[in-house]
C-alpha positions in Angstrom: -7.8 -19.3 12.0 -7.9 -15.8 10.7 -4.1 -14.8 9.2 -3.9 -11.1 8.9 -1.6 -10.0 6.2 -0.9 -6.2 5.6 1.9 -4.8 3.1 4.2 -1.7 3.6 6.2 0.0 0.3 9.1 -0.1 -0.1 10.8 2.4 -2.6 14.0 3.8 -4.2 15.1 7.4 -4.2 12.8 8.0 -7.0 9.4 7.1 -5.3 9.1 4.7 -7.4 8.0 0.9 -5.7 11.0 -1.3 -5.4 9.0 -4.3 -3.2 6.7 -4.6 -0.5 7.1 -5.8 2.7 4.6 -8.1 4.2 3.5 -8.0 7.7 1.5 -10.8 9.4 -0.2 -11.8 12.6 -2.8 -14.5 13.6 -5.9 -13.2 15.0 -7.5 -10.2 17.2 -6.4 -11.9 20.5 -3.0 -12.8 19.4 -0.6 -9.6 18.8 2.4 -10.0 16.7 4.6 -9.7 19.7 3.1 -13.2 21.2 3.2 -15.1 18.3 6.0 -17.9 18.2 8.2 -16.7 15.1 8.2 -19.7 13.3 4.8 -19.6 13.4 4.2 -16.2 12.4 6.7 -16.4 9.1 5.2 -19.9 8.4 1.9 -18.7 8.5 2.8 -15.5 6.1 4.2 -17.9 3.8 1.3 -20.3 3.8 -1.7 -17.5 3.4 0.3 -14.7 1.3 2.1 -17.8 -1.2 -0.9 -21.0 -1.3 -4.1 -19.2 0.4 -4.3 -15.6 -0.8 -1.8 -15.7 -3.6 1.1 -13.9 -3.7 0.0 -11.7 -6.9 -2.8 -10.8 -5.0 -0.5 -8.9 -2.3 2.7 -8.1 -4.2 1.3 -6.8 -7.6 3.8 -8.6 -9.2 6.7 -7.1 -7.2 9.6 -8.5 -4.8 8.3 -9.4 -1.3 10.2 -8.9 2.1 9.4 -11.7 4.5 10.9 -12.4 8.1 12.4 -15.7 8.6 13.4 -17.0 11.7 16.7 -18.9 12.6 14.9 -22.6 12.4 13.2 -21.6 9.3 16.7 -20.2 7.7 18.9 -23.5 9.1 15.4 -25.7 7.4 16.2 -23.9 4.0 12.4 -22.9 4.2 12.9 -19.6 1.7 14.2 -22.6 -1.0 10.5 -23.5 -1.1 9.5 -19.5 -3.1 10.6 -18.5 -5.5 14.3 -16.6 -5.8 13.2 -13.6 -8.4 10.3 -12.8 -5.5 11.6 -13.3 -2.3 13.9 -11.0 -0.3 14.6 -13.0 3.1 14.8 -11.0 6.0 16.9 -11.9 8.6 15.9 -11.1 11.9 18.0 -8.8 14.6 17.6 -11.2 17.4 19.4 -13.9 15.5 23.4 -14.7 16.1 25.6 -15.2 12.8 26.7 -18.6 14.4 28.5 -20.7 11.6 25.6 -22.7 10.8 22.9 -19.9 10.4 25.9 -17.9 7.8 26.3 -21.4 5.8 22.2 -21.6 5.2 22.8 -18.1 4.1 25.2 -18.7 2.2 23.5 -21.9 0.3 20.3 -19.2 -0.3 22.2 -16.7 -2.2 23.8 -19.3 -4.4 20.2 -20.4 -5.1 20.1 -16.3 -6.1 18.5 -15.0 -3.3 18.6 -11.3 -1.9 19.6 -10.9 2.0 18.4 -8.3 4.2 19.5 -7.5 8.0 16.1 -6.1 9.5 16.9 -3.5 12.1 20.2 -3.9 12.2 21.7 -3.3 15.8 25.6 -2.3 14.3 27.4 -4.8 17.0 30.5 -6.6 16.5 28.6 -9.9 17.3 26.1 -9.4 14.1 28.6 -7.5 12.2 29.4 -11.7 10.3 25.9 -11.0 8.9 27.6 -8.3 6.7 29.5 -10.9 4.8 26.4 -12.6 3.3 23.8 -9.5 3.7 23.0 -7.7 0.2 20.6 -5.0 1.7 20.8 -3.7 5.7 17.6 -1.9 7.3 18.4 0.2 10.3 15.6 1.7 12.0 15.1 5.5 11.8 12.8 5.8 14.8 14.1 7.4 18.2 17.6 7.1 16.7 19.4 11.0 16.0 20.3 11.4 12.6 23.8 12.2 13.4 24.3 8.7 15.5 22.7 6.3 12.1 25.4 8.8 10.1 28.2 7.7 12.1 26.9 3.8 11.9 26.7 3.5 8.3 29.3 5.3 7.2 31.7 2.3 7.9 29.6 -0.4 5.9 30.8 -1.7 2.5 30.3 0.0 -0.6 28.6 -3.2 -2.2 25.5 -3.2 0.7 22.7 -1.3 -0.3 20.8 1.0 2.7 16.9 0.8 3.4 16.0 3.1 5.4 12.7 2.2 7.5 10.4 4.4 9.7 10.7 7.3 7.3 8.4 9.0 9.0 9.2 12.8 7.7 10.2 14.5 4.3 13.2 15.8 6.5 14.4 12.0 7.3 13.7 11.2 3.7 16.1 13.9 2.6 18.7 13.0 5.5 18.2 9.1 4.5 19.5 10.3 1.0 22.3 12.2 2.0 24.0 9.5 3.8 23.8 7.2 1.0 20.2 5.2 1.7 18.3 4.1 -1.6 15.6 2.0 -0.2 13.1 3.6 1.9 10.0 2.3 3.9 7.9 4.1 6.2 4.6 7.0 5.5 6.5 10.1 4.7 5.1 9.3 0.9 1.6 9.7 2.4 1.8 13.0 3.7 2.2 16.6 1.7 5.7 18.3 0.7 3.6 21.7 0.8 7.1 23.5 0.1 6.5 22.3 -3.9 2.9 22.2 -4.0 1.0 21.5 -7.5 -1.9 23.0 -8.8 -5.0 20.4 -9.9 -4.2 20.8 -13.9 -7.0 21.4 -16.5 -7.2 17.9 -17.6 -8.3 16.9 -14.1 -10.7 19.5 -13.9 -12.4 18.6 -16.9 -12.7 15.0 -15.3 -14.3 16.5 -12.2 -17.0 17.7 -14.3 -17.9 14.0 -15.5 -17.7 12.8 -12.3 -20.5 15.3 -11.2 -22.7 14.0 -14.3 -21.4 10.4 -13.0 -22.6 11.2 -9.3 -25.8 13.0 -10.3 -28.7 10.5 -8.8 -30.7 10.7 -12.2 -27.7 9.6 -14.3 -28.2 10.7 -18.0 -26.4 7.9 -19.8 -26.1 9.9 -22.9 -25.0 12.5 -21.5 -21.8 10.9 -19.9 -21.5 8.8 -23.2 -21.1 11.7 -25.3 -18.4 13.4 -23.0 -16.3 10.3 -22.2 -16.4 9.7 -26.2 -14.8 13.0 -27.0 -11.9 11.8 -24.6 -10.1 9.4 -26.6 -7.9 8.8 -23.5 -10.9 8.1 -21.2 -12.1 5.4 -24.3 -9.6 4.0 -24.1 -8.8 3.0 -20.7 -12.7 2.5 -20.3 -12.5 -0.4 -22.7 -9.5 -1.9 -21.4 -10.5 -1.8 -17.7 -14.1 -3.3 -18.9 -12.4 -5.9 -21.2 -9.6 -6.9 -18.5 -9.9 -10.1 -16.4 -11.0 -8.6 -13.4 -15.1 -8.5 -15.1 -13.9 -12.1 -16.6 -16.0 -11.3 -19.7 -16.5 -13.7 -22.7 -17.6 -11.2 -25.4 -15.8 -8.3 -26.2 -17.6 -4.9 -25.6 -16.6 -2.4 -27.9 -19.3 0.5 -27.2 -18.8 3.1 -25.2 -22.3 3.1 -24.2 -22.6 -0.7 -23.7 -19.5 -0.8 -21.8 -21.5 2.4 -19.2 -24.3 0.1 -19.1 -22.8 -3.0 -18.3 -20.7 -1.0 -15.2 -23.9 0.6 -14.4 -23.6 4.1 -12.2 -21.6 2.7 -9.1 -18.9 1.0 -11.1 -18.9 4.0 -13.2 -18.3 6.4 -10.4 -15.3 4.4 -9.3 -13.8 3.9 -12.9 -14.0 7.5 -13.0 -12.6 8.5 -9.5 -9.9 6.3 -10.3 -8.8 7.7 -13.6 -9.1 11.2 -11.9 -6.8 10.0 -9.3 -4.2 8.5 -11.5 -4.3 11.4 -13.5 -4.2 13.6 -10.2 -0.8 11.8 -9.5 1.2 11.4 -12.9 4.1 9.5 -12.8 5.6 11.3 -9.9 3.7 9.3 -7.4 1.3 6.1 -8.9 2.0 4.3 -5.5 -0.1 7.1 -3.8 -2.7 6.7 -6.5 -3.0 3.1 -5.9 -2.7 3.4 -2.4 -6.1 5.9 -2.9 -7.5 3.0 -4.8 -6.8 0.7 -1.5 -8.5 2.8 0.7 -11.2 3.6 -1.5 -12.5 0.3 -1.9 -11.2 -1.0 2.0 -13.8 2.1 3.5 -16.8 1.1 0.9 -16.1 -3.0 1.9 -16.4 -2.1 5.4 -19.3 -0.4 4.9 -21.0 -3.3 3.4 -20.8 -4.7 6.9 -19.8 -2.0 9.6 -23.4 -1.1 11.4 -22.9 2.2 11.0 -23.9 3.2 7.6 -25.3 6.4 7.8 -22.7 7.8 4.9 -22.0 4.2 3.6 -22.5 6.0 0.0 -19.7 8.6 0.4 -16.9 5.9 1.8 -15.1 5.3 -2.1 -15.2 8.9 -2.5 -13.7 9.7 1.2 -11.2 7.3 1.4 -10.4 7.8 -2.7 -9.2 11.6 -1.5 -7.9 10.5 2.0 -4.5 11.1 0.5 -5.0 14.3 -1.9 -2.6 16.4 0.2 -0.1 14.2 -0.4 -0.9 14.0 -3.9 -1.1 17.8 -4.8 1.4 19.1 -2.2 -1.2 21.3 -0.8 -3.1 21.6 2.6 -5.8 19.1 2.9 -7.6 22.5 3.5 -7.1 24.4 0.5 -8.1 21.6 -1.7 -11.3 21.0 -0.7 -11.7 24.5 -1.4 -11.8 23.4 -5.1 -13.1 20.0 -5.1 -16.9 19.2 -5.5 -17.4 16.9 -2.9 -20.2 16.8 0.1 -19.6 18.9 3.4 -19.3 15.5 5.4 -16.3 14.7 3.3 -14.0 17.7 3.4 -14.9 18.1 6.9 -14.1 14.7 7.6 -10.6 15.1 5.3 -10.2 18.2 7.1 -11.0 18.4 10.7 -10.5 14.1 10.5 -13.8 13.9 13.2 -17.2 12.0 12.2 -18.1 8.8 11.5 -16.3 8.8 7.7 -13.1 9.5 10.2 -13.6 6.2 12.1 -13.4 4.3 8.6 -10.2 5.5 7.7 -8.5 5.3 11.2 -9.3 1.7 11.1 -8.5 1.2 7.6 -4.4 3.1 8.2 -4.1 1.1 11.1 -4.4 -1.7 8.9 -2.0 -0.5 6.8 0.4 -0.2 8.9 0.3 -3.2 11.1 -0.6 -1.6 14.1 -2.6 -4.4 15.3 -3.2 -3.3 18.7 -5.3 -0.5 17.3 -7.2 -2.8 15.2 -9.4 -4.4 17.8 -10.9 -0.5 19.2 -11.3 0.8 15.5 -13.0 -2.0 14.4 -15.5 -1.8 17.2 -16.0 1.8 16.6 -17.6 1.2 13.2 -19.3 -2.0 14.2 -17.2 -4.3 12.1 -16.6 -7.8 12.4 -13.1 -8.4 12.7 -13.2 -11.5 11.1 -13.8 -9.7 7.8 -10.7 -7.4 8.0 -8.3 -9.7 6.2 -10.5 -10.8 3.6 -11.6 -7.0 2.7 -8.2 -5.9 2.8 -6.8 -8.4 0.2 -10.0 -7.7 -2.1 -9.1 -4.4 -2.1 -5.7 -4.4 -2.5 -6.0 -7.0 -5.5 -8.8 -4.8 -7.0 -6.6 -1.6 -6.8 -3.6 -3.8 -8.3 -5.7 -5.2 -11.3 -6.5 -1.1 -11.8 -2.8 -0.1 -12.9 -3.4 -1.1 -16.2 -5.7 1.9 -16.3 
């Protein structure tokens, strides 16, 4: 059976990633909603912990995971790790005195407790005694009602706000006193700040038009990426790292170009544009780039429509520039070098490059329902979605070393 497994950020105040949230269901046919909830936790556990490897999804960070009141009375969360784990507790379960002594047996063990959507009743309100973290749903709720609920929770209970949808709510979220946040606000522009793209990134635009030239000069791009001792650097790292699973060391510039040949080259150098694009005020973007990047080109391996299947990494790599730069999707690809089918796809989000990426942020989001249509759209097997989703977000992962 297929087990689809997406994950959502989660971040502080900061932006920066505090844990990800995994979200699961079965199979095409079978949305989330139908799925029996021990079932659907149990099978999160089994494919993201023993099948696909929790490193693979996490990147090495704290996981949310829904359990259900059978799973929680079972122990079940006793069989992960503590330092990982951050069992959610879902809405639709009562505190009875059984379900609040399994929590309380979990947190001595050292585990974190959150309250996902948490409806504010006096029936769930026992919860708060054992909860460490409580969610409460930003969606179709005014600002000024969640105000009025939180302001009476204790001090000691930290907020995650979820459903950020805005910049606005992010703000709002702050101001009452949130400092976890989850939801796509981060991937869409603040143009109020906006950031110019700064000369270093311009100069790695101009290697990336020797890289994309169809007669590669090898020399050529040697001799420029050798005068960047940055660029060396990170070249010989990334070509060294596990992910090639090299025996001998390469040490050359020029053997190390070689050996990636001009594909792997073009995405080496995408992705160092992107991080450098992003700085340190926004790497999750950057990787989430990376994730896209890769997801559009895997799906192009095997969608029947291929007509642009060489532009996908590029399109899907710049899919999230706006957010990035602060800027109009518009005005940046004023300035970028990149084909008329992908700034009109990144701008007017029509074409076939536009189906990719609808399919590949419904994914993201676990909006399963729209998987089925997108999928069709491009000609994709749907069987391949879970398994070119998890390459991709384990190949983006292994990348932040870079």
């Amino acid at each position: 059976m297929d087990i689809y497994v997406a994950r959502q950020p989660i971040f502080d105040k900061n932006r920066k990633v505090f844990a990800y949230e995994l979200l699961f269901r079965h199979s095409m046919e079978n949305y989330m909603p139908k799925v029996d909830g021990d079932s659907a936790t149990s099978s999160v556990l089994s494919s993201s912990f023993l099948n696909l490897g929790l490193e693979s999804l996490s990147g090495g960070r704290n996981v949310f995971i829904n359990f259900t009141k059978n799973l929680i009375l079972n122990l079940i969360p006793l069989m992960f790790p503590a330092k990982d784990t951050i069992v959610e507790i879902l809405e639709t379960i009562e505190p009875t005195p059984d379900v609040i002594e399994a929590c309380k047996t979990l947190k001595k063990k050292g585990y974190t407790l959150a309250l996902d959507d948490y409806v504010f009743d006096s029936v769930h309100n026992a919860f708060l005694e054992v909860a460490d973290i409580v969610k409460v749903d930003f969606m179709g709720v005014s600002l000024d009602e969640i105000r009025n609920k939180v302001s009476g929770l204790p001090s000691r209970i930290r907020l995650l706000a979820e459903k950020i949808e805005t910049w606005e709510e992010f703000r709002a979220a702050i101001d009452m006193g949130f400092t976890l946040f989850q939801g796509y606000f981060f991937c869409k522009p603040e143009v109020v700040k906006g950031r110019e793209v700064p000369a270093t990134s311009m100069a790695l635009l101009g290697i990336m038009k020797e890289v994309n030239n169809r007669d590669l000069d090898f020399e050529k791009v040697t001799d420029k990426i050798s005068k960047d001792v940055a660029i060396s650097y990170k070249l010989l790292r990334y070509i060294n790292s596990a992910f090639f699973k090299r025996v001998n060391e390469i040490t050359s510039i020029k053997n190390a170009l070689v050996y990636l040949g001009q594909d792997e080259l073009r995405r080496f150098m995408s992705v160092i544009l992107m991080s450098n694009l992003a700085g340190s005020t926004t790497p999750e973007l950057a990787i989430a780039s990376c994730i896209r990047a890769r997801f559009c080109e895997r799906l192009g391996d095997y969608g029947k429509k291929t007509q642009a299947h060489q532009e996908l990494f590029t399109f899907g790599l710049f899919s999230l520039i706006d957010a990035i730069l602060d800027q109009p999707m518009e005005k940046i690809m004023e300035n970028l070098p990149l084909s008329d089918t992908i700034r009109d796809a990144l701008v007017n989000q029509k074409g076939l490059l536009s189906d990719y990426l609808k399919l590949v942020v419904a994914f993201e989001k676990g909006e399963w329902k729209r998987l089925d249509s997108q999928a069709r759209s491009i000609g994709v097997e749907a069987e391949m979605l879970p398994v070119l989703y998890t390459e991709s977000v384990a190949w983006a992962d292994a990348l932040r070393m870079i």
